[in-house]
C-alpha positions as CSV (number, residue, x, y, z in Angstrom):
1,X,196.9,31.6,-134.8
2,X,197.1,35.3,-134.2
3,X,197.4,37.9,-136.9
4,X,200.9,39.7,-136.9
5,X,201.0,43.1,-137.7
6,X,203.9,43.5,-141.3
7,X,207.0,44.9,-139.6
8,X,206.5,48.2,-142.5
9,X,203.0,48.9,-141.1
10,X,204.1,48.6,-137.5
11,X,206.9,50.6,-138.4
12,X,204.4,53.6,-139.6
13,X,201.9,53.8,-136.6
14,X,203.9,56.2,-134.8
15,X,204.2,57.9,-137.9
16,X,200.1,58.0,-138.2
17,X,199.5,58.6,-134.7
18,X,201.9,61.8,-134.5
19,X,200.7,63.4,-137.7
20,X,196.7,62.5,-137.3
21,X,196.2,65.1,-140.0
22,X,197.7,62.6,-142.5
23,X,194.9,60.6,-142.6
24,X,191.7,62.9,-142.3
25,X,190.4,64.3,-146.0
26,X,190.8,67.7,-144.8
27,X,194.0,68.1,-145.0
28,X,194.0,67.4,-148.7
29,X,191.0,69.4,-149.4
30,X,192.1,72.6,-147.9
31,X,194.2,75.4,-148.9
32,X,195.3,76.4,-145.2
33,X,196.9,79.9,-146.3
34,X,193.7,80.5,-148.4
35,X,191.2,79.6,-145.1
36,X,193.2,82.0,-142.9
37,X,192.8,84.5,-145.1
38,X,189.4,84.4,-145.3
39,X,189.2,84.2,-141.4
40,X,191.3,86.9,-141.0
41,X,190.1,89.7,-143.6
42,X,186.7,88.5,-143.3
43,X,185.0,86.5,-140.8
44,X,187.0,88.1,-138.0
45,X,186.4,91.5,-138.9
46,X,182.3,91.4,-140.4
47,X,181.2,88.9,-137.6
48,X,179.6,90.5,-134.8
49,X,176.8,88.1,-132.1
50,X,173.5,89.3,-132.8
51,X,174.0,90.0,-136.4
52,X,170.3,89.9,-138.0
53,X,170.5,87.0,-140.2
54,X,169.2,88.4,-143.5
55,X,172.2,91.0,-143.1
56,X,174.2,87.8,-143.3
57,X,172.7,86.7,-146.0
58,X,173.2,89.8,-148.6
59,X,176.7,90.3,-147.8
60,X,178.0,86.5,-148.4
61,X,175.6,85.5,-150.7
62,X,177.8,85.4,-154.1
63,X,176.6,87.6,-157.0
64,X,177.9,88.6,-160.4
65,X,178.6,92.0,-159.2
66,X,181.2,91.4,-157.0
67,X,184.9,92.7,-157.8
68,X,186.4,90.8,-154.9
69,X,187.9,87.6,-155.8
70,X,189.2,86.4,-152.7
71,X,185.8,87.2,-150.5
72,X,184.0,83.8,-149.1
73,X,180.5,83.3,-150.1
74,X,177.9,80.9,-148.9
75,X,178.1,77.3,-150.0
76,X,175.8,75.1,-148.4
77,X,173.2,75.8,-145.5
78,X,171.5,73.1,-143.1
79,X,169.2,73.2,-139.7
80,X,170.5,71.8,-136.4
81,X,167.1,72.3,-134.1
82,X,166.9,75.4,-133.3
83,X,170.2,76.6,-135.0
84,X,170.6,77.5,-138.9
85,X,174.0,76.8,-139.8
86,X,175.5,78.2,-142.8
87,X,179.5,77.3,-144.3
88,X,181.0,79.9,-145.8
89,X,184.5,79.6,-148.0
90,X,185.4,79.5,-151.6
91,X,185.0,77.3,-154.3
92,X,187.9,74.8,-152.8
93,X,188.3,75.4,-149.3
94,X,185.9,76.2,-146.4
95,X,186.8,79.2,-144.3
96,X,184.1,78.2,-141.2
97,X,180.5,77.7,-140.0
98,X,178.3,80.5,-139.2
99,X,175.9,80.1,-136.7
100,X,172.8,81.7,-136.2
101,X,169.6,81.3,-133.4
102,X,166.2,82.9,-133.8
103,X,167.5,84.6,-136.8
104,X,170.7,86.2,-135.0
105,X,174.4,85.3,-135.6
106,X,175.3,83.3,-132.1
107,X,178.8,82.1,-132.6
108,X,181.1,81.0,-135.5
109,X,183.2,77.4,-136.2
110,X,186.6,77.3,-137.7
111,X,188.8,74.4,-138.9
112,X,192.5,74.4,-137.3
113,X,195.4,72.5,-138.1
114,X,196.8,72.1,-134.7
115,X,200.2,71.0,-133.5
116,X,200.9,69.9,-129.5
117,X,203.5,68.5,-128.8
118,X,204.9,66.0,-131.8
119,X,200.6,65.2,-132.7
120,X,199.1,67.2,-135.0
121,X,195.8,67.3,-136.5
122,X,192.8,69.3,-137.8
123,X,190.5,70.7,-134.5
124,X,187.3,72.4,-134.7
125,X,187.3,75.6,-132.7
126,X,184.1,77.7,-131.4
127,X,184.9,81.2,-132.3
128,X,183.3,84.2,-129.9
129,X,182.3,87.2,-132.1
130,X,182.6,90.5,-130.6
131,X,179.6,91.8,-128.5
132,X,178.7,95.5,-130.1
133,X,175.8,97.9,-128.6
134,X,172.4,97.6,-130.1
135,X,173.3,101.6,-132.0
136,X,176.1,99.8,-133.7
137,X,174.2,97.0,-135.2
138,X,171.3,99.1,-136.3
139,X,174.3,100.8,-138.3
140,X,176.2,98.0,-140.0
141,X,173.2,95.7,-140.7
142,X,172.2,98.1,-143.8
143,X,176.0,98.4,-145.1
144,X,177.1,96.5,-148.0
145,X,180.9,95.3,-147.0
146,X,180.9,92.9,-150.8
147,X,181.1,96.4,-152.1
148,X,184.6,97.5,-150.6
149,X,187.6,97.1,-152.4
150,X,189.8,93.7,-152.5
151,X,193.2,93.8,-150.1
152,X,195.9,94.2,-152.2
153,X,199.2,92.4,-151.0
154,X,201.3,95.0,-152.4
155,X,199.7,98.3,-150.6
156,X,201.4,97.1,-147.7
157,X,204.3,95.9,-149.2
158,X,207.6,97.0,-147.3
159,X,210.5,99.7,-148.1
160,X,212.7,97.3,-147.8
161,X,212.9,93.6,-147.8
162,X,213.4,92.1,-143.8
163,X,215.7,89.8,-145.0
164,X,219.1,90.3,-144.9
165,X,222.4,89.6,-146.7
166,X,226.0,90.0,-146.0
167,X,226.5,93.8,-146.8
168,X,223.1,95.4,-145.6
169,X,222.9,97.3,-142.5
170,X,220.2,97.0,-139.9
171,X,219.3,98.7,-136.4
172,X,218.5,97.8,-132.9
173,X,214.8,98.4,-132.2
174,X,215.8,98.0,-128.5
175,X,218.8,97.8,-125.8
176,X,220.2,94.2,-126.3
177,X,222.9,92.4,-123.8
178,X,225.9,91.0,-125.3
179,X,228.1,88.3,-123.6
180,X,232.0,90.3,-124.0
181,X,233.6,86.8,-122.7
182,X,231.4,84.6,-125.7
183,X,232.9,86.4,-128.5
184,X,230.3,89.7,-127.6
185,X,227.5,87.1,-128.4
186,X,224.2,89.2,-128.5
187,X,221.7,87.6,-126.0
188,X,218.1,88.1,-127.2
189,X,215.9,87.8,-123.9
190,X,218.6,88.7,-121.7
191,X,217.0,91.2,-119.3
192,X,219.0,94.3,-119.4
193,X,219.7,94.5,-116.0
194,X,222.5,92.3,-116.5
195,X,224.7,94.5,-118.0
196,X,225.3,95.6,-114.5
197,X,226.9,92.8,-113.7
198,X,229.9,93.7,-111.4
199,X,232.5,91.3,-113.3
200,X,231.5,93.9,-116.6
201,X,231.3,90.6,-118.5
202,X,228.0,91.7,-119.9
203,X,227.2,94.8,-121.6
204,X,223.9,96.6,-123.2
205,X,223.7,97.2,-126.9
206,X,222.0,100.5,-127.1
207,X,218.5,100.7,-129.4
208,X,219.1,103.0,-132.4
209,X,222.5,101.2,-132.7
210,X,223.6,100.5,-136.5
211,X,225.5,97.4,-137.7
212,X,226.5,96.0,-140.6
213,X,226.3,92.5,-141.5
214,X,229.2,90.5,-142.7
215,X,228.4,87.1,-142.6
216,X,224.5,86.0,-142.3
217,X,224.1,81.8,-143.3
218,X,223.8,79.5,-141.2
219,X,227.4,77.7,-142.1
220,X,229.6,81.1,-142.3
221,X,227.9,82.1,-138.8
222,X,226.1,85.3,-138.3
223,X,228.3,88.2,-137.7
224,X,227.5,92.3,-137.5
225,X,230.3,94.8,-137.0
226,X,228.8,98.5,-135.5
227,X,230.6,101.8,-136.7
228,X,233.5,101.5,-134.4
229,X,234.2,97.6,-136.3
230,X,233.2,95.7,-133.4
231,X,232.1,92.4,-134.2
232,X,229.1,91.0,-132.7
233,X,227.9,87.2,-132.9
234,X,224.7,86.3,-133.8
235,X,223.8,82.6,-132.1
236,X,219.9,81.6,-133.2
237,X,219.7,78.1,-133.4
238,X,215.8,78.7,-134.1
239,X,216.4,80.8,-137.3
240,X,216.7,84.7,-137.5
241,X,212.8,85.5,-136.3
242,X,214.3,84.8,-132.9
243,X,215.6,88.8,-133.7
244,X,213.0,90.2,-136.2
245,X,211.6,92.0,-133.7
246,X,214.7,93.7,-132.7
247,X,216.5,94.0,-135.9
248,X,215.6,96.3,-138.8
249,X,216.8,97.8,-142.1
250,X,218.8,100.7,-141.4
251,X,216.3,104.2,-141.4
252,X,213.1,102.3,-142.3
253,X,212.3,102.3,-138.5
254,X,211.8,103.7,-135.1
255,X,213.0,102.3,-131.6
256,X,209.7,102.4,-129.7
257,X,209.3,105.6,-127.5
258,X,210.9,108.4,-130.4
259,X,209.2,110.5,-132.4
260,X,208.7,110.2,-135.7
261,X,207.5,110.9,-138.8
262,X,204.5,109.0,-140.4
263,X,205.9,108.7,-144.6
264,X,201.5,107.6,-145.8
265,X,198.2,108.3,-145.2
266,X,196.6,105.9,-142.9
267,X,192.3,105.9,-142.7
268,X,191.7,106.0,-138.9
269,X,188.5,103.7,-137.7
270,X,187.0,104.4,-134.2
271,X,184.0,102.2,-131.7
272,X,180.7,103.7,-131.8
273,X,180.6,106.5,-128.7
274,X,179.2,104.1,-125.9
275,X,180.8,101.1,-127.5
276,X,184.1,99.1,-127.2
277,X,184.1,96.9,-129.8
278,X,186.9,94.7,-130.3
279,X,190.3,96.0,-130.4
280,X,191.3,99.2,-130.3
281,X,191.2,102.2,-132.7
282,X,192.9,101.4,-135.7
283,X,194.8,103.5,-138.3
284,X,194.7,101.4,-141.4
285,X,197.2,101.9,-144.3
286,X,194.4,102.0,-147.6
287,X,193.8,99.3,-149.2
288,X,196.1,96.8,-147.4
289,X,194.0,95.9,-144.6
290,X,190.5,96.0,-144.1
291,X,189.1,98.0,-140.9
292,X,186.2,95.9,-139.1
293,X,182.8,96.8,-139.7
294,X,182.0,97.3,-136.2
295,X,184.2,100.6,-136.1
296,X,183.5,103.8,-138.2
297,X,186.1,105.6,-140.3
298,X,186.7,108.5,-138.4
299,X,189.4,110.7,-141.2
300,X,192.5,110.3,-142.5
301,X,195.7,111.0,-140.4
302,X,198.3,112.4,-143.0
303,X,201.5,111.6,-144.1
304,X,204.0,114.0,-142.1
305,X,202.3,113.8,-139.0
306,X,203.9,112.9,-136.0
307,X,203.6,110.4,-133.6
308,X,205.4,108.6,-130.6
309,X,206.6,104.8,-131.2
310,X,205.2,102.9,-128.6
311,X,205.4,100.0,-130.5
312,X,206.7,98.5,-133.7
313,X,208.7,95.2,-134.3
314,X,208.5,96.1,-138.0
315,X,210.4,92.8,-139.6
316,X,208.0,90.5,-137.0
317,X,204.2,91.3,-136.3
318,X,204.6,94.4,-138.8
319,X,201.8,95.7,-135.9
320,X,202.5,98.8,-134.6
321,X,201.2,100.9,-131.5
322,X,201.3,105.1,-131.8
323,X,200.5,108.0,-130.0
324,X,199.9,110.9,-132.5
325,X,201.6,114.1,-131.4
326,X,199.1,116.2,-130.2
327,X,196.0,113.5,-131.3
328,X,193.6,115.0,-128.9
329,X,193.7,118.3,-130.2
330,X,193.0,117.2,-134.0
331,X,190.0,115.1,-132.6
332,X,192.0,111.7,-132.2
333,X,192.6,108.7,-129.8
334,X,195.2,108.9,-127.9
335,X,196.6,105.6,-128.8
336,X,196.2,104.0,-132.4
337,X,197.0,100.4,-133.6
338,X,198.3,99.7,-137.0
339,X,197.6,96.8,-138.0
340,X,199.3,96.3,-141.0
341,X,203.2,98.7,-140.4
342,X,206.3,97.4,-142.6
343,X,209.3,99.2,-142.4
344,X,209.1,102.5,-144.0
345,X,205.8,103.2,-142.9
346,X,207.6,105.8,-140.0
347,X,210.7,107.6,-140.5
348,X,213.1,109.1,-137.6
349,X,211.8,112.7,-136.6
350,X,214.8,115.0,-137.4
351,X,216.6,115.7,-134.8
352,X,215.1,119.9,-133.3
353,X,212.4,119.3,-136.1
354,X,209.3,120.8,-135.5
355,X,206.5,118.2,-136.5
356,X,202.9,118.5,-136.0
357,X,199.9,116.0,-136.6
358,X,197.8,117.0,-139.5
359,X,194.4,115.4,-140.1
360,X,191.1,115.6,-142.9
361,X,187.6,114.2,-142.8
């Protein structure tokens, strides 16, 4: 007679099947905010292919010396053939495999909990470091990176908190289309272009624009009201970060192509002359994000300089992209990425101000 399956257990496979991570160990052995963080602040911005293995080596091997907590140090080692393969994490989660070849770093291997579709599950992803010139590794391989300071999560912290109550008063980081026959619904990808719309059913929202909120839950509805009092309706069935990179708190930001005025000190980091790197030049806000070893710090752009927005969706990626007024005169690139920018980091350039870019080494 053949076995039947119990109607509960038959009743959980799709269950299983959809959510694979459910029944593999990782997913109850790994902190997956703690792993990304060590990808992130570490493994992504110290790995570089051709690294010389016993650089590797001092740098993650844990000591009694070291003042950062949250760095990932190595916890077990093994030999594939020709490959030495070393796993690198904390004391409860694994941040990745390193993976060296005739004594260079080759490649890197980290854990992902991946979602397609309505499956999920933990996939092991080949990680390409960046390629730097030869100059470049002959000047990181002595440096001692366990000896820099440990991120702190408040350095960064923002001016103001992105999320927003009935009462507070935010502003349009760019031109938004509003539907006048919906209730003046505001239409988040609308292209602007179709506030030329003949019928002048649609009309553009202007970036800069300040609104007050006076309803914000998802029962009440979301309504803003601008300085005239005319209401606007807020329809995001997929939660308010469909318009956090749109939307910020009142004069703690910058639409993108204004000038304005940089409020801290941000450590700018450069490629090698004759190397790219990854990335771009960064200007990094001190001790909130950690510039990649690859680049060399390259002096401090000071607080009261000013720079062009190109951009900054300050409440979403908090990444922002600048053009420092006059950069190429103090010695700097022309375009700098910030990789860590809340709101508050630039303030609006007053209005016939005279502003200038100021540096130090």
């Amino acid at each position: 007679m053949p076995k039947r399956l119990v109607p509960g257990v038959v009743a959980l496979l799709p269950l299983l099947v959809s959510c694979a991570h459910l029944v593999q160990p990782r997913t109850y052995t790994t902190n997956v905010a703690a792993a990304e963080r060590m990808q992130r602040d570490y493994l992504r911005k110290e790995l570089v292919r051709g690294l010389p293995e016993e650089a590797f080596r001092r740098w993650y091997t844990r000591s009694g010396t070291w003042t950062d907590t949250e760095r990932p140090f190595i916890r077990k080692v093994r030999v594939e053939g020709a490959l030495t393969v070393y796993e690198v994490g904390s004391d409860h989660d694994a941040a990745g495999e390193v993976v060296f070849r005739e004594g260079a770093l080759d490649h890197w291997v980290r854990w992902r909990l991946v979602q397609e579709a309505v499956v999920s599950s933990w996939m092991k992803e080949t990680v390409d470091p960046p390629v730097v010139p030869d100059a470049t590794l002959r000047r990181i391989a002595p440096l001692n990176p366990q000896a820099d300071p440990p991120i702190s999560t408040e350095a960064g912290g923002a001016a103001r908190s992105c999320e927003f109550n009935a009462g507070d008063e935010v502003e349009t980081l760019v031109p938004i289309v509003y539907d006048r026959e919906a209730g003046n619904r505001l239409e988040r990808f609308a292209p602007g272009s179709k506030s030329d719309d003949p019928s002048g059913r649609f009309a553009l929202l202007p970036a800069g624009t300040r609104l007050t909120i006076r309803r914000w839950n998802p029962l009440e509805g979301r309504r803003v009201l601008d300085a005239d009092g005319v209401e606007y309706r807020i329809d995001a069935p997929l939660g308010m970060a469909t318009f956090a990179d749109v939307l910020c708190p009142a004069g703690q930001c910058v639409p993108e192509g204004r000038v304005a005025v940089l409020t801290r000190d941000l450590e700018v980091a450069v490629p090698d002359a004759g190397g790219t790197g990854e990335g771009a030049a960064l200007a990094v806000l001190p001790g909130a994000s950690r510039i990649p070893i690859w680049l060399r710090r390259a002096g401090t752009l000071e607080a009261g300089s000013a720079v062009t927005i190109r951009r900054w969706p300050a409440c979403a990626a908090r990444e922002a992209v600048i053009a420092p007024q006059g950069g190429a005169a103090a010695g700097l690139p022309e375009i700098l990425t910030v990789p860590l920018a809340p709101p508050g980091l630039f303030a609006p350039a007053a209005s016939g101000a005279t502003t200038e870019t100021r540096t130090r080494t």
